[in-house]
N, C-alpha and C positions, 0 to 999 in steps of 0.2 A: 504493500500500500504506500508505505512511505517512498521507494522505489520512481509507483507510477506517479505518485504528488511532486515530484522533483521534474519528471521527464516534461509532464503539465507545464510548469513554469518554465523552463529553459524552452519548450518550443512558442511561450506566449514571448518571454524575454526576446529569444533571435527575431520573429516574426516568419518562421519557419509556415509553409504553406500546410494552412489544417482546414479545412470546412467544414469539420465535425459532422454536424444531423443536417448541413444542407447539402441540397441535393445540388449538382452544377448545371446548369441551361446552359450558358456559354459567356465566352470572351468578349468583353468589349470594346469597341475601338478607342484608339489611343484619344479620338477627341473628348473622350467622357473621362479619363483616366483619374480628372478629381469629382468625380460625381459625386453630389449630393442627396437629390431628390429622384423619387421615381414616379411617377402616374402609367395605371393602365386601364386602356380604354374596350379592349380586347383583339383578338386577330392574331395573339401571339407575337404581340408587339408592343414597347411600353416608352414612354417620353422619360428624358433622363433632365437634367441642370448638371453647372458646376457650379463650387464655390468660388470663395474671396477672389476676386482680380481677375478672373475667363471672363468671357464671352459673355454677351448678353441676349443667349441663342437658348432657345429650345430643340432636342436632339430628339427624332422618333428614331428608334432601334429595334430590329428585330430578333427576334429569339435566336439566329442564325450570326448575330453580332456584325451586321450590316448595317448602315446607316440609311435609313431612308428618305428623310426629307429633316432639312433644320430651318427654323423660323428665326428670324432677330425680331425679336421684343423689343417694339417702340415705347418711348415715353417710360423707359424707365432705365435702371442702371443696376449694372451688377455688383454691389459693394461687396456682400457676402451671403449669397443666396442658398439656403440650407434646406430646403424643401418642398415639394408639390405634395397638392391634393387636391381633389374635384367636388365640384357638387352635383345634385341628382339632372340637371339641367348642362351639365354637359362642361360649362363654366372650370377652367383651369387655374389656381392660385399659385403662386410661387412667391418663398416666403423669404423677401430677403432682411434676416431677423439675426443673422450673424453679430456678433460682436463680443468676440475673445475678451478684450479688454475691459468690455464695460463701459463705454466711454460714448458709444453711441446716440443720436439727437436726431435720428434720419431713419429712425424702423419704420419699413413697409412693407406689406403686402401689396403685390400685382395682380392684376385680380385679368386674364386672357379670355373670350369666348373659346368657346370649343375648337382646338387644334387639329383633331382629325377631318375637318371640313374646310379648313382655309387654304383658299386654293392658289394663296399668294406664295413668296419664300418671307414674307414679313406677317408680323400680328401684332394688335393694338392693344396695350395695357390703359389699365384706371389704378388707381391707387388709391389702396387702405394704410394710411399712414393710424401711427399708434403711440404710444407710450406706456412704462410702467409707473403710476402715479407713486409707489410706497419708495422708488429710486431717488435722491437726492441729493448725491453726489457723481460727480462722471469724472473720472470710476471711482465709485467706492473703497473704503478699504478693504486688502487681502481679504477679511474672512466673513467681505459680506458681497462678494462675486457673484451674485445669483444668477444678473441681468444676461445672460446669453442664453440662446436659442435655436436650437439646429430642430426642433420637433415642431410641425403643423399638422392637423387636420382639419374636415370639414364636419359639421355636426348639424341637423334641424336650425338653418338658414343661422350659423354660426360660423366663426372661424375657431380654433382653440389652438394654442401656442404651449409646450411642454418647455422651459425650460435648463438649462445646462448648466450642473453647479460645478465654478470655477475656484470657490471659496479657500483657501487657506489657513488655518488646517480644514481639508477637505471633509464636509459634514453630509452628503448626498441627497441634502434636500431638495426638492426640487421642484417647481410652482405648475400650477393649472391658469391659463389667463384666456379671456374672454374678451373675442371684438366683432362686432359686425358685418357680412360678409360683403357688404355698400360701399362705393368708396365714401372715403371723407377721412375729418382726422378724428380719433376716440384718446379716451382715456383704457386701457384697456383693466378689463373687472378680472380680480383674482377667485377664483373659483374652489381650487384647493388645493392641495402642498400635500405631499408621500416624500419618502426617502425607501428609492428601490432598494439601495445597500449601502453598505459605506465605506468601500474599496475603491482607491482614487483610479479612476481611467474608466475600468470596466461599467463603474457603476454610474457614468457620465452619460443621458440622452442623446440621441443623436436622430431620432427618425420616428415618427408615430403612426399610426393609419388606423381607419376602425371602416368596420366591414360593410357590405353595402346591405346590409339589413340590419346596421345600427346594435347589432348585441354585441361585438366584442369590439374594447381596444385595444389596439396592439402599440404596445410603447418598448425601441431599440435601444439596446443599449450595445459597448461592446463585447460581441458574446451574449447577450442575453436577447430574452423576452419577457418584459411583464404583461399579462393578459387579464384587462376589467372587463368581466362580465357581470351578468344580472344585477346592471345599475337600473336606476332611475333615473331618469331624464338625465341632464348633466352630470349629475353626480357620482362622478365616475369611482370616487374610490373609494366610496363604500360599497358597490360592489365585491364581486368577489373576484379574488387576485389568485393568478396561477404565474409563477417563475419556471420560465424553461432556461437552461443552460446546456445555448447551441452545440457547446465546445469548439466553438469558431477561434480563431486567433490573426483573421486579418480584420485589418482597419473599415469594418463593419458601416456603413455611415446612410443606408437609405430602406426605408421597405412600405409594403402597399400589397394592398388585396387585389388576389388576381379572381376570387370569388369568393364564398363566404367563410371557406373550411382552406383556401392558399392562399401563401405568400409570396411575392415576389419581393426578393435581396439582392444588393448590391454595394459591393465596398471598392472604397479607392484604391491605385495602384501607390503602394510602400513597398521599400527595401522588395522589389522585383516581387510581389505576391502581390495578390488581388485583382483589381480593374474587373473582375467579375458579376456575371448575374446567375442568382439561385431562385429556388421553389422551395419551400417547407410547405408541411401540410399537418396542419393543428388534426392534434390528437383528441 
């Protein structure tokens, strides 16, 4: 036991290639290599992003790791775009809610009409500008890092924001925040706060999705899944929570329902592993 607890560590340490319980669909191409976000519309094909400082393109890909058509996103900018989700109308969000530092004055949501119909190589964003009202320093001290955010989804004409604690000494709390899915600017409403674990890295957000029949959320971590069900309306976390541990060890960073019982994953290219897309399939 002690044996395999060591081998565990030194293959998460090198970043040695593991995908544990996911299943591999295929390779990406190098234009997504720091992909963030995933949306899937269906056809066996799914729209990717990157993050901080790429392009401010949306990428369709297909399960075959072909590129098939990329849009530039007007009227908005890519500072650090961490994640898509959709609503039941077709509607694409992309959430550029990045901010490592804390320091950010410029959170927005892009809020795209439906991608798989536009039959231009461009598409028009609006913008959901936000804030978080309880932030009052940019940035804050070390061990009150809350403000960043790589997790979006969509909820009953909601957006909801998971995110990323940065804190120092690392406490894994982690906030629920509520905005509007209209453009405009909000205050965004804090909903509720969990601590998935309290292991610095792993136990850091990165990617949320909840299913299109609204009973599970699925919130990424690295190497993990926590999964809320049987909530009530928003209230996700008193629901009931199930922890899967993928046994993944690459830089995990996006996921989304490919229907109610799959998952479609994807993490960025580090130290020559990943850039890949997987399937899970909730037990």
């Amino acid at each position: 036991m002690k044996l395999l607890s060591f081998i565990s560590i030194a293959v998460f340490l090198t970043g040695c290639s593991n995908y544990g319980q996911l299943t591999f669909v295929t390779k990406l191409p190098k234009a997504v290599k720091e992909n963030s976000g995933i949306a899937y519309y269906g056809n066996e094909k799914a729209w990717f992003v990157e993050d901080h400082g790429n392009d401010d393109v949306l990428y369709q890909i297909g399960f075959n790791g072909k590129i098939l058509k990329e849009l530039r996103v007007k009227n908005a900018k890519n500072h650090d775009w961490e994640d898509l989700t959709q609503d039941k109308k077709g509607n694409l969000y992309i959430g550029d809610i990045g901010n490592n530092a804390n320091e950010r004055k410029n959170l927005v949501v892009y809020k795209v009409p439906n991608p798989e119909i536009e039959p231009g190589n461009k598409i028009d964003a609006q913008q959901i500008e936000f804030y978080y009202p309880e932030q009052k320093e940019f940035p804050p001290k070390k061990d009150n890092l809350i403000y960043d955010a790589e997790a979006l989804f969509h909820f009953n004409n909601a957006l909801y924001i998971i995110t990323k604690n940065r804190s120092e000494p690392f406490t894994g709390k982690t906030f629920i925040y509520k905005i509007p899915d209209t453009p405009g600017k909000y205050a965004a409403e804090l909903v509720g706060e969990f601590t998935p674990c309290e292991t610095a890295r792993v136990c850091q957000v990165t990617s949320a999705t909840i299913s299109p029949d609204g009973k599970k959320l699925v919130i990424l971590g690295y190497g993990f899944l926590w999964i809320y069900s049987d909530f009530k309306g928003d209230d996700f976390i008193n629901g009931r929570l199930k922890t899967i541990d993928l046994g993944a060890t690459t830089q995990i960073e996006s996921v989304c329902f490919k229907d109610d019982n799959t998952l479609l994953v994807s993490d960025e290219e580090r130290a020559k592993t990943g850039q890949n897309l997987y399937s899970y399939t909730l037990k």
